[in-house]
C-alpha positions as CSV (number, residue, x, y, z in Angstrom):
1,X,207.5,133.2,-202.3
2,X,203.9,132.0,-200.7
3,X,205.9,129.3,-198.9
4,X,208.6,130.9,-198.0
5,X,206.2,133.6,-195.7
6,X,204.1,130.9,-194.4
7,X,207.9,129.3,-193.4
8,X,208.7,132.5,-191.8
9,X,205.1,132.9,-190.1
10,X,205.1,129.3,-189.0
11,X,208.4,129.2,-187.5
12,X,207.7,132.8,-185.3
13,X,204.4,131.1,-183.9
14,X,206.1,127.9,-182.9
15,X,208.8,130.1,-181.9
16,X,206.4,132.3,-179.4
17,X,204.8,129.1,-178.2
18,X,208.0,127.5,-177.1
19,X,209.2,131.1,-175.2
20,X,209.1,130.1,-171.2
21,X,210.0,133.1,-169.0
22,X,208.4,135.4,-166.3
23,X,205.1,137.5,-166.9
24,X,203.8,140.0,-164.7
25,X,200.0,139.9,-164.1
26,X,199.7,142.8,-162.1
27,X,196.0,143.8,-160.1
28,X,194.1,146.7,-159.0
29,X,194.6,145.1,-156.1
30,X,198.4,145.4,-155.6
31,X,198.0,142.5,-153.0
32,X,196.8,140.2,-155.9
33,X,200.0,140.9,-158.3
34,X,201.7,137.5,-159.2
35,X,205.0,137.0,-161.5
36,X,204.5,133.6,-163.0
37,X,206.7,131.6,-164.7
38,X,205.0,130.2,-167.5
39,X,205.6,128.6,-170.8
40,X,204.3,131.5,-173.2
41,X,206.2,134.1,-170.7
42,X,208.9,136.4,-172.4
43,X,210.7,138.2,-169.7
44,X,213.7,136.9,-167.6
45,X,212.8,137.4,-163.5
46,X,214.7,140.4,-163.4
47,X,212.3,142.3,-166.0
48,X,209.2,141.2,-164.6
49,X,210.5,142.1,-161.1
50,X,211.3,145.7,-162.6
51,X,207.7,146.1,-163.4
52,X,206.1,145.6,-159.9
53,X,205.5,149.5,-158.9
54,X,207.9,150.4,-156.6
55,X,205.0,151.2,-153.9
56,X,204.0,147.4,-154.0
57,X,204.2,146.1,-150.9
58,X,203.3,142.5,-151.2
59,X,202.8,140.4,-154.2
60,X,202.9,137.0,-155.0
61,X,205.9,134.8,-157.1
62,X,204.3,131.5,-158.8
63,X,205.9,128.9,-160.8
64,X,203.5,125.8,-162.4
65,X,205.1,122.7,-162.4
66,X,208.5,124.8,-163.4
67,X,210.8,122.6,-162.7
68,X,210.6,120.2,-166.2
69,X,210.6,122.9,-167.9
70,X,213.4,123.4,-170.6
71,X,214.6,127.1,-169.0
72,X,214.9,125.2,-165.5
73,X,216.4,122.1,-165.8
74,X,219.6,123.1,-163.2
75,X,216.2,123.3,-160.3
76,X,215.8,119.9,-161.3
77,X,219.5,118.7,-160.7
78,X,219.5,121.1,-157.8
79,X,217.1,119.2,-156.2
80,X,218.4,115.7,-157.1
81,X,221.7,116.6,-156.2
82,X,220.3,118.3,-152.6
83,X,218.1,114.7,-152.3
84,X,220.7,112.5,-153.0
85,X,223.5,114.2,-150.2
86,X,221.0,114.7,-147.4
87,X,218.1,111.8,-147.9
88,X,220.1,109.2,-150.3
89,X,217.9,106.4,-148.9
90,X,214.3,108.1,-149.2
91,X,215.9,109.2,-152.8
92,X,216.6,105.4,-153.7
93,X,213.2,104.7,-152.8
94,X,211.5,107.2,-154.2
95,X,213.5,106.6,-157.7
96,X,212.3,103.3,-157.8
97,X,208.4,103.3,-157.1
98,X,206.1,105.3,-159.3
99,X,205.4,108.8,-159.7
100,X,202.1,109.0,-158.2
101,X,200.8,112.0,-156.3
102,X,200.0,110.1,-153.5
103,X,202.6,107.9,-153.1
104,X,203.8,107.7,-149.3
105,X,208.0,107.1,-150.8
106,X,207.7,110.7,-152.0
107,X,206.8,112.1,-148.4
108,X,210.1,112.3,-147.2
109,X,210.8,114.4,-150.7
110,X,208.4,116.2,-150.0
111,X,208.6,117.1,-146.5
112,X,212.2,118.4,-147.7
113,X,211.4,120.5,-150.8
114,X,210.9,123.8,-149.0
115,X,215.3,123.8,-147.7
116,X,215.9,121.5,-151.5
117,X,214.8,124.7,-153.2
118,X,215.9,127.4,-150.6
119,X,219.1,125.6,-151.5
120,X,218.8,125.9,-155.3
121,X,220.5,128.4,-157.4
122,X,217.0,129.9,-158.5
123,X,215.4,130.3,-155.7
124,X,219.1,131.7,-154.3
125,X,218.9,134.2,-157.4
126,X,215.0,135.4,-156.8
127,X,216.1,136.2,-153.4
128,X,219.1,138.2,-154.3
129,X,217.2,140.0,-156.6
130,X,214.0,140.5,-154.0
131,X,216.4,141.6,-151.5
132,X,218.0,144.2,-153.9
133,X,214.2,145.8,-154.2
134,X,214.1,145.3,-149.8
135,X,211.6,142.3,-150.5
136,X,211.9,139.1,-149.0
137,X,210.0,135.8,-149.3
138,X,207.5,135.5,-146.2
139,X,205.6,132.2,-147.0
140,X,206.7,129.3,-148.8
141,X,204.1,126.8,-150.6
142,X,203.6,124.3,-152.9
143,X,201.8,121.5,-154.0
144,X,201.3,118.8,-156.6
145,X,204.6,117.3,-155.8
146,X,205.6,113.8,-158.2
147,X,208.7,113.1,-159.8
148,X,209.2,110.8,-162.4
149,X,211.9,108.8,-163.7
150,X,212.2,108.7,-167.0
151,X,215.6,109.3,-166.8
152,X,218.7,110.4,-165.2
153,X,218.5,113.6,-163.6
154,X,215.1,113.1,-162.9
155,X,212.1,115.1,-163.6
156,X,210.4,116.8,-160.4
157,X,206.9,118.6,-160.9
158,X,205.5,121.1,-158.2
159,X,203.3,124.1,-158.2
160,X,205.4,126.5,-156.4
161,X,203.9,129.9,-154.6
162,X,206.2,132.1,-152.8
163,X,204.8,135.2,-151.1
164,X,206.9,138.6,-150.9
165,X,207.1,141.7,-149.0
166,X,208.9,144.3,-148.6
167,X,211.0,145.1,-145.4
168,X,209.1,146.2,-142.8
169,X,211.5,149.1,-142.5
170,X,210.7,149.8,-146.6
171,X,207.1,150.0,-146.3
């Protein structure tokens, strides 16, 4: 019976720890709220949207290095699928040299990842449901941006920060 509840216990911890979703960490300064995706999160983007108090008027979306994670793997063949119709040849490039941070074949990647992920069905999703609250995405930023291949699709990692606010005729 001992083993059987350290079972049970065991598997709801690992359980929790593999949970990725959306958390709200709201502020007392309302400016200062930020929904993060996040690997111990345990909301879907919808819930933790529903939480920002309706009189918020900006906040702050943010999403570490999302894109490898299990939950968002159709970002990451978003993006390869986006790289490989509009830059095939910077993609071919980019695929075959190393991941590094710094690596000058994943500029032209980079310099495209802002329209990549505007076209992405996530990003197409958060702003649907931004625009159903009259918020919109004001300021698009990232950093960190690498992709490695260890295998086909392709693994992209980027710290993503989007800011939001509502409508000017909301506020």
């Amino acid at each position: 019976m001992n083993n059987f509840i350290a079972f049970i216990v065991l598997l709801s911890i690992s359980t929790f720890l593999n949970a990725e979703g959306w958390v709200l960490k709201p502020s007392c300064d309302p400016e200062r709220t930020i929904i993060e995706y996040r690997l111990n999160g345990n909301q879907t983007f919808s819930e933790a949207l529903n939480d920002v108090p309706l009189d918020t008027s900006s906040f702050s979306i943010r999403a570490l290095c999302c894109i490898n994670s299990s939950n968002l793997k159709q970002v990451n063949e978003d993006l390869a699928r986006y790289y490989h119709e509009k830059i095939p040849d910077e993609f071919e490039k980019a695929i075959s040299s190393s991941a590094n941070l710094h690596n000058p074949a994943l500029l032209p990647l980079s310099n495209n990842l802002t329209a990549a992920l505007r076209e992405s069905r996530l990003l197409k999703n958060i702003e649907y449901q931004l625009s159903q609250r009259s918020y919109s995405i004001t300021r698009f930023e990232y950093e960190k941006f690498m992709m490695f291949n260890r295998e086909n699709p392709y693994e992209f990692h980027v710290d993503i920060r989007l800011r939001i606010e509502k409508d000017a005729s909301q506020k």
